[in-house]
C-alpha positions as a Markdown table, in Angstrom:
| # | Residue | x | y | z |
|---|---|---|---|---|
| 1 | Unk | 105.0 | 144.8 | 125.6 |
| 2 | Unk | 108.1 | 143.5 | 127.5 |
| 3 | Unk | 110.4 | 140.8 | 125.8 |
| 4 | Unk | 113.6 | 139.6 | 127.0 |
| 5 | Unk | 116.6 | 138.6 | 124.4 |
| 6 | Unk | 120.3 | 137.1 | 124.3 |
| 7 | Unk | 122.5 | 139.6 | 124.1 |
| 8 | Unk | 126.2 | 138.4 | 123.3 |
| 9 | Unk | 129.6 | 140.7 | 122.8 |
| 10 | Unk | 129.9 | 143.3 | 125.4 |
| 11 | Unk | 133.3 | 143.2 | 126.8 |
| 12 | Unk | 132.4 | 144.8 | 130.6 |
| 13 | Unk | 129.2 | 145.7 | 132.8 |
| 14 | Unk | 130.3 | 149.3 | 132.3 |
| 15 | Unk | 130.2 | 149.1 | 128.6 |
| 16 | Unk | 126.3 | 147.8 | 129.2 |
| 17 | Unk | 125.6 | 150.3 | 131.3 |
| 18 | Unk | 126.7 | 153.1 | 128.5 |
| 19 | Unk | 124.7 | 151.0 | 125.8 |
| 20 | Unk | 121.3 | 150.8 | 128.1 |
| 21 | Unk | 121.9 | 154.4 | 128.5 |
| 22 | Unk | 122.4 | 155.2 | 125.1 |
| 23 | Unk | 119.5 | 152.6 | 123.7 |
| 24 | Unk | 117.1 | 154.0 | 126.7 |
| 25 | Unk | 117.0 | 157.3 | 124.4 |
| 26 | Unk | 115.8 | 155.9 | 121.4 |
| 27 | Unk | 112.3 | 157.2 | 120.2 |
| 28 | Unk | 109.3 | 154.3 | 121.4 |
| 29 | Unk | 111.2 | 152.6 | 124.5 |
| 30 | Unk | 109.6 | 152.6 | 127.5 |
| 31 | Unk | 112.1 | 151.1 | 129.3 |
| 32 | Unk | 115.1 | 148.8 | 128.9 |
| 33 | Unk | 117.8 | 146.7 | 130.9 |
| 34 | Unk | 120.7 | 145.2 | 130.2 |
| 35 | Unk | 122.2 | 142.2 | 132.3 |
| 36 | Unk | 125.6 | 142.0 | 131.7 |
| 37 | Unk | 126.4 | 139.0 | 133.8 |
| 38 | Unk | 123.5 | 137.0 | 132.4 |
| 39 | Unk | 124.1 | 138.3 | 129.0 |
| 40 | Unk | 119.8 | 139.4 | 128.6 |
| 41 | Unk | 118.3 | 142.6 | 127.6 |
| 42 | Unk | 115.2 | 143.3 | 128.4 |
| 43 | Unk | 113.4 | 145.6 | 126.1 |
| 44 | Unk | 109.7 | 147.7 | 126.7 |
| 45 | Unk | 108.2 | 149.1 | 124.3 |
| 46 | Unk | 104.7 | 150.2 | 122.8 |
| 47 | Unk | 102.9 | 147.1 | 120.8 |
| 48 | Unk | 102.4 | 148.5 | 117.4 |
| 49 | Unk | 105.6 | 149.6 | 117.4 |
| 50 | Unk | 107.4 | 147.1 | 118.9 |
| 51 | Unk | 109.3 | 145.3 | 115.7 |
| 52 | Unk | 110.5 | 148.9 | 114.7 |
| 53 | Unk | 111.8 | 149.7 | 118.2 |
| 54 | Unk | 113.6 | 146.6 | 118.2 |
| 55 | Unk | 115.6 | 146.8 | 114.9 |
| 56 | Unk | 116.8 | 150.5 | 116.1 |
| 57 | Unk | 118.0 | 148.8 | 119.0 |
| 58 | Unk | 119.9 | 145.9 | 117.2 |
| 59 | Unk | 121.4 | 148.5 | 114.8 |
| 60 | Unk | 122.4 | 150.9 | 117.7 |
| 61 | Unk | 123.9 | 148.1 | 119.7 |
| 62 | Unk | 125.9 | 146.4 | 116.4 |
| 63 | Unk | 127.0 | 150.1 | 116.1 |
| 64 | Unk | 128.4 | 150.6 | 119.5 |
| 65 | Unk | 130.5 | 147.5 | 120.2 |
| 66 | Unk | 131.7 | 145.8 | 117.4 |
| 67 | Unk | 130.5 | 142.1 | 118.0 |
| 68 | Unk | 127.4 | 143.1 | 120.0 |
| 69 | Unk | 124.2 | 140.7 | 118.8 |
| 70 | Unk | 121.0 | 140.9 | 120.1 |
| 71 | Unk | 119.2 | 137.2 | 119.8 |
């Protein structure tokens, strides 16, 4: 499953590229992108998993950037 969200409070494209990096790692994503300039994130990951991939990802992203939301 592919979804694509809002995400708001990343200061510069290289600070996405470290968090796509970092959130690329976590256990049950498939793949993920991060558009700085059009402030999306694009997450893949496994269906019956999905929900619980993408509250890792919201926490790990809150935790690296203070500010950072994923909508």
């Amino acid at each position: 499953m592919v979804k694509k969200y809002r995400i708001e409070g990343l200061d510069c494209a290289a600070c996405a590229t470290k968090l796509e990096s970092k959130l690329k790692k976590i256990k049950g994503v498939n793949n993920l992108y991060i558009n700085f300039m059009f402030q999306k994130i694009t997450i893949d990951a496994n269906d019956t998993i999905f929900d619980n991939v993408l509250e890792l990802v919201k926490k790990e992203a809150s935790n690296f950037e203070d500010g950072v939301i994923i909508k």
